[in-house]
C-alpha positions as CSV (number, residue, x, y, z in Angstrom):
1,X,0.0,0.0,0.0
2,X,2.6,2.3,0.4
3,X,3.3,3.0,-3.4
4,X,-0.7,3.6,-3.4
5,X,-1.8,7.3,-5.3
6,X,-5.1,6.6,-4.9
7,X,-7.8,4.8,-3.2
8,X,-9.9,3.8,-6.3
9,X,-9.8,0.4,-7.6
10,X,-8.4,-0.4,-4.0
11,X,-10.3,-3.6,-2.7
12,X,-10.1,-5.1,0.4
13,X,-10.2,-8.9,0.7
14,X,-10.9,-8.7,5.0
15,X,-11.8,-6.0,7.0
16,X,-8.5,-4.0,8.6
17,X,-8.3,-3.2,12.1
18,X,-6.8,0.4,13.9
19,X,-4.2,-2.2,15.4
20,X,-3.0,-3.0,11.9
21,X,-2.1,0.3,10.9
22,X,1.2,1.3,11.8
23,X,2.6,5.4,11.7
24,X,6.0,6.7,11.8
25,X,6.4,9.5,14.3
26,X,8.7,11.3,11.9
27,X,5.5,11.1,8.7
28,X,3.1,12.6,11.6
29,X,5.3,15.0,12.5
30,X,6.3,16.2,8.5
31,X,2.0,16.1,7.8
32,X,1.1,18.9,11.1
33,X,3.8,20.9,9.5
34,X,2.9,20.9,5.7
35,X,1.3,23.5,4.5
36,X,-2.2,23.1,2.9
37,X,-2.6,22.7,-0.4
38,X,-5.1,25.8,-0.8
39,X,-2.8,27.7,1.0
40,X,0.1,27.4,-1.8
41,X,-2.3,27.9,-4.5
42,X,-3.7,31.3,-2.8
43,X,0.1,32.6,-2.3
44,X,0.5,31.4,-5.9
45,X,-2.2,33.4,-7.2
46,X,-1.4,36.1,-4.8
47,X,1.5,36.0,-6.6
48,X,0.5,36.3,-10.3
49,X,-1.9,38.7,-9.6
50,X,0.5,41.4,-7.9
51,X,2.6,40.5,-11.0
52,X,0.0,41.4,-13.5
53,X,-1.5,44.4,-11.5
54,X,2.1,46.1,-11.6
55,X,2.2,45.3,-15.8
56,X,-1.1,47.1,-15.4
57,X,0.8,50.2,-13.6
58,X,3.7,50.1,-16.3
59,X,1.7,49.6,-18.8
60,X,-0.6,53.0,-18.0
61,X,2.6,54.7,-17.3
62,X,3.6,53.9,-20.9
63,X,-0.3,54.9,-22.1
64,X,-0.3,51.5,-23.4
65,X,-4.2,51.2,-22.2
66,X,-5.0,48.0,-24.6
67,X,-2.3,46.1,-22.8
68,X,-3.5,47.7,-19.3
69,X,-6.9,46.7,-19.7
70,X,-5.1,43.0,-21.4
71,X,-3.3,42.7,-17.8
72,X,-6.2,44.2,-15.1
73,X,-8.5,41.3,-16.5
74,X,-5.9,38.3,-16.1
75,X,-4.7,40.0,-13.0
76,X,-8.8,39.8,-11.3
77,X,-9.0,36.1,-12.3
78,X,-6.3,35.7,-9.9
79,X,-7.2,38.0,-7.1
80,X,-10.1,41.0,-7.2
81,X,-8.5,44.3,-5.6
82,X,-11.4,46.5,-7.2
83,X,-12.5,47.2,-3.9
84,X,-9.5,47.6,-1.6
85,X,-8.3,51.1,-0.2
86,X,-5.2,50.8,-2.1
87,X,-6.5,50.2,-5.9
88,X,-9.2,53.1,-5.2
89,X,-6.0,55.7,-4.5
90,X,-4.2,54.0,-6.9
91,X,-6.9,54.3,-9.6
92,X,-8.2,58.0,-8.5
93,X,-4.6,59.1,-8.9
94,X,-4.3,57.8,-12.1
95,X,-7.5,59.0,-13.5
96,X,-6.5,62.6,-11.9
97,X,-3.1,62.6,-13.9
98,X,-5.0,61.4,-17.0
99,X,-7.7,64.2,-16.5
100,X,-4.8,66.8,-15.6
101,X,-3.1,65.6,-19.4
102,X,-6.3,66.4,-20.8
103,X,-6.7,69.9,-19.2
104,X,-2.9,70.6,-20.4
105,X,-4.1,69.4,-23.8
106,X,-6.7,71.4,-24.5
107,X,-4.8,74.4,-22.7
108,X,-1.9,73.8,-24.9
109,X,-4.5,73.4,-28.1
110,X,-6.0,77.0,-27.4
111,X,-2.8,78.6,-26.6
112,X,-1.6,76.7,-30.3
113,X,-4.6,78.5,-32.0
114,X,-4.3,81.9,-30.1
115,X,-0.5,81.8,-31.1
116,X,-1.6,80.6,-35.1
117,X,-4.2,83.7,-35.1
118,X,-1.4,86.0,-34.3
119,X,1.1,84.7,-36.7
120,X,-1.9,85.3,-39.2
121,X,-2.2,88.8,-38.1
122,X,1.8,89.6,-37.8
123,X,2.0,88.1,-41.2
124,X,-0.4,90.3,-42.5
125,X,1.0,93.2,-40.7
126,X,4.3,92.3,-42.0
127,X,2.9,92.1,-46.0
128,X,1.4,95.4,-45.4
129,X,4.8,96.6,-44.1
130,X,6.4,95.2,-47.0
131,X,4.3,96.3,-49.4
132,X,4.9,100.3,-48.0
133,X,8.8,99.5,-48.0
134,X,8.7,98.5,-51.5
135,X,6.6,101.8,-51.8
136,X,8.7,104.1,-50.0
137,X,12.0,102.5,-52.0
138,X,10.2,103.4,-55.0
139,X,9.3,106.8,-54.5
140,X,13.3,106.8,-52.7
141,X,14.7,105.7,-56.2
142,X,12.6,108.4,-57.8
143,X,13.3,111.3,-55.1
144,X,17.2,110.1,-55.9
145,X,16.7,110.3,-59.5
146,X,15.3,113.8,-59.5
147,X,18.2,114.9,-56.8
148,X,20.7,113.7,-59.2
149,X,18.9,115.6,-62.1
150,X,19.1,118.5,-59.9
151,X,22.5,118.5,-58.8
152,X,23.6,117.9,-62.6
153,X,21.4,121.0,-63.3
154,X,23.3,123.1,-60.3
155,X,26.4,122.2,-61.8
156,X,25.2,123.1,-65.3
157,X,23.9,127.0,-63.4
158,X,27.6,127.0,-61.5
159,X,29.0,127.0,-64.8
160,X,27.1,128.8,-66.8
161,X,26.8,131.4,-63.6
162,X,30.7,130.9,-64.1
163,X,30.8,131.5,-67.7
164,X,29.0,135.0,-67.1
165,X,30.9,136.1,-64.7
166,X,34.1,135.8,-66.9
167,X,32.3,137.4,-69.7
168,X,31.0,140.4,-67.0
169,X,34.8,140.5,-65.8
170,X,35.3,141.2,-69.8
171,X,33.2,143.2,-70.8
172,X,34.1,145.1,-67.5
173,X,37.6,144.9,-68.0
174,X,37.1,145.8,-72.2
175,X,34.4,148.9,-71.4
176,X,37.3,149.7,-68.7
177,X,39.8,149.7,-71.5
178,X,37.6,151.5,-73.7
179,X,36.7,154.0,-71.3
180,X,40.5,154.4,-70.7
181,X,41.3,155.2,-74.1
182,X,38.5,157.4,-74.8
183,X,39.8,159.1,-72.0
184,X,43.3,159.4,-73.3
185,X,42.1,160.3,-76.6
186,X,40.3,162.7,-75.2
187,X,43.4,164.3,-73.4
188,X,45.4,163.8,-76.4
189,X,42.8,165.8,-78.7
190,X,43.3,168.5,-75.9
């Protein structure tokens, strides 16, 4: 009997009496020490279910959420947590960081389209600005054009105005002469 696994298919030919059955000390001793059976299987799944609620923590971390929800369902068929203090903090955290994203989102999103207006209106401002350079250069080209004409015009009048005055020094200096001589002729007819 002792290489026995089971009782079925186990027949008896005579009845066995307690005086038959003999019990080493040592065996009795080893059986009030062994753990259950249930109890290895709950620290088992006690096990495997902190294993699969911390891939459910990375995996949010990594906003892998497929995955997450993948590893809270195999992680309940081993032990249900839903209604322990620690998975309620755990899960009102999470669901505050996630709602706190959201709000950064959306604050970002406006701040993207207030900032996209702006570039619309500063690039309009900036066409119009280039449009009264391009203005202003032209009418500076044409303001340079005329000064030049003018300065080549002063230039003409400085020697023309130079022209006459050597012309006024000769007639000057010829009716000088001329008045000279008619005055010496007219002290030599005397």
């Amino acid at each position: 009997m002792s290489r026995c696994k089971t009782f079925s298919g186990l027949v008896l030919k005579t009845k066995i009496d307690s005086q038959a059955i003999r019990t080493d000390p040592e065996v009795l001793k080893f059986a009030l020490n062994e753990t259950p059976s249930t109890l290895i299987v709950q620290a088992l799944n006690s096990g495997k279910a902190d294993f699969y609620y911390k891939k459910v923590r990375d995996t949010i971390k990594q906003l892998d959420f497929y995955d997450a929800f993948e590893n809270l369902t195999t992680a309940i068929k081993f032990r249900n947590d839903f209604e322990t203090e620690i998975f309620k903090k755990y899960f009102i955290v999470s669901a505050s960081r996630l709602a706190s994203f959201k709000n950064l989102f959306t604050n970002s999103a406006r701040k993207v389209a207030e900032l996209n207006s702006e570039n619309i209106d500063l690039q309009y401002e900036i066409s119009v600005l280039s449009d009264n350079r391009d203005h202003l250069e032209a009418k500076l080209k044409e303001q340079t054009k005329t000064s030049n004409i003018l300065i080549d015009f002063t230039k003409e009048l400085e020697k023309t105005n130079e022209k006459c005055k050597i012309e006024k020094s000769l007639i000057l200096s010829t009716t000088s002469n001329k008045n000279q001589l008619s005055l010496l002729l007219i002290r030599y007819n005397q």
